[in-house]
C-alpha positions as CSV (number, residue, x, y, z in Angstrom):
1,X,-125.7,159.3,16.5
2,X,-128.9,159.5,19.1
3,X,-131.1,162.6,19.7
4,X,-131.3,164.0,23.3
5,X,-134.2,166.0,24.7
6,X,-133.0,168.5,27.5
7,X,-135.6,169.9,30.2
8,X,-134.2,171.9,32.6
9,X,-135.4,174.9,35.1
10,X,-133.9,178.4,35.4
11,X,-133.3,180.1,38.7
12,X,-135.2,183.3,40.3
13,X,-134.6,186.4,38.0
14,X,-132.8,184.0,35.1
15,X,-132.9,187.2,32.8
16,X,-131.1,189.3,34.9
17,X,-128.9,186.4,36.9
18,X,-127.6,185.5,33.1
19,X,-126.4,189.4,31.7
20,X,-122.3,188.9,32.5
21,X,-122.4,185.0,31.5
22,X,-124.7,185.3,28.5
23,X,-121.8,186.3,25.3
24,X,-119.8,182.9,27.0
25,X,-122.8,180.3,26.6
26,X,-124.6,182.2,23.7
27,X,-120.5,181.9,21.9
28,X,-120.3,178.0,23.4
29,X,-123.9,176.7,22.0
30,X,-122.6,178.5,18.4
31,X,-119.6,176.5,18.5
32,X,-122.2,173.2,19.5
33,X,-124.5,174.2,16.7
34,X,-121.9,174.9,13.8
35,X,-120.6,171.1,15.3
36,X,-124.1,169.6,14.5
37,X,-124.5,168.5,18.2
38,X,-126.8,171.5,19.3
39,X,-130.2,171.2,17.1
40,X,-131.8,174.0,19.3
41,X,-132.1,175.3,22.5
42,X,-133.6,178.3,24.3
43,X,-135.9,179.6,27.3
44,X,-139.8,178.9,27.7
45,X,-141.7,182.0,27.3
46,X,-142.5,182.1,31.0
47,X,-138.5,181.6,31.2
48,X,-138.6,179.3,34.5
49,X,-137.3,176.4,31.6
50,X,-135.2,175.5,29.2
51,X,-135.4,173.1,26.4
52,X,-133.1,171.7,24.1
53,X,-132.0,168.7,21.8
54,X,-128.8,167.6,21.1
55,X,-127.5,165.1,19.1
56,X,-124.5,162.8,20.6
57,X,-123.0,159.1,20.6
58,X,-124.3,158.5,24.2
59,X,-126.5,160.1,27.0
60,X,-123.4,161.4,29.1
61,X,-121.9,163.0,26.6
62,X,-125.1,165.2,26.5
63,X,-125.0,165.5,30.2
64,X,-121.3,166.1,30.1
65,X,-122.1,169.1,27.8
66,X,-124.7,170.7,29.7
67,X,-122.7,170.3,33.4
68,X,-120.1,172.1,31.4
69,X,-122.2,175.0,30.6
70,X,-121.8,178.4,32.4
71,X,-125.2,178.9,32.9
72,X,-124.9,175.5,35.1
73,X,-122.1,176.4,36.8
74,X,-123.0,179.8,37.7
75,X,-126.4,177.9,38.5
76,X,-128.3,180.0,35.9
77,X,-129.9,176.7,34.4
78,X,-130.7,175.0,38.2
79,X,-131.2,171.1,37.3
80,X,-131.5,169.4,34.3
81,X,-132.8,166.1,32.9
82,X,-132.0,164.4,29.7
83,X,-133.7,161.7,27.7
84,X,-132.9,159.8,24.8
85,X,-135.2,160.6,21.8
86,X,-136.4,159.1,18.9
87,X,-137.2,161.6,16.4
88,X,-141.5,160.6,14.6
89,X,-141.4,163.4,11.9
């Protein structure tokens, strides 16, 4: 298994944008963390990005994960990029 950094930007009024999706991709990364591929995820303080790492066999399967989110489709979370990361300390 690889690490995957996620970087990715939230639209105009994110918090309030987010309120009827938020139980479906707060229940979703619970399932992803209690799998082991979620590590950890969550908002900036400024909230305008969001950060993550995941842990996968291959890049697309992050991506994959991550298109599949509400917050994407609803365009909550409005791009994304994901790199493969190799974990110092």
């Amino acid at each position: 298994m690889d690490r995957f950094v996620l970087w990715g930007t939230y639209c105009d009024d994110a918090i309030k944008k987010r309120e009827p999706f938020r139980e479906e991709h707060l229940s979703r990364l619970a399932s992803l963390k209690e799998k082991g591929t979620l590590i950890t995820l969550g908002p900036t303080k400024c909230n305008k990005y969001v950060f993550g790492i995941f842990e996968a066999e291959h890049l697309e399967d992050v991506k994959y994960l991550i298109e599949q989110d509400i917050y994407t489709k609803e365009r909550i979370w409005t791009s994304f990029e994901v790199y493969s990361w190799t974990q110092a300390f």
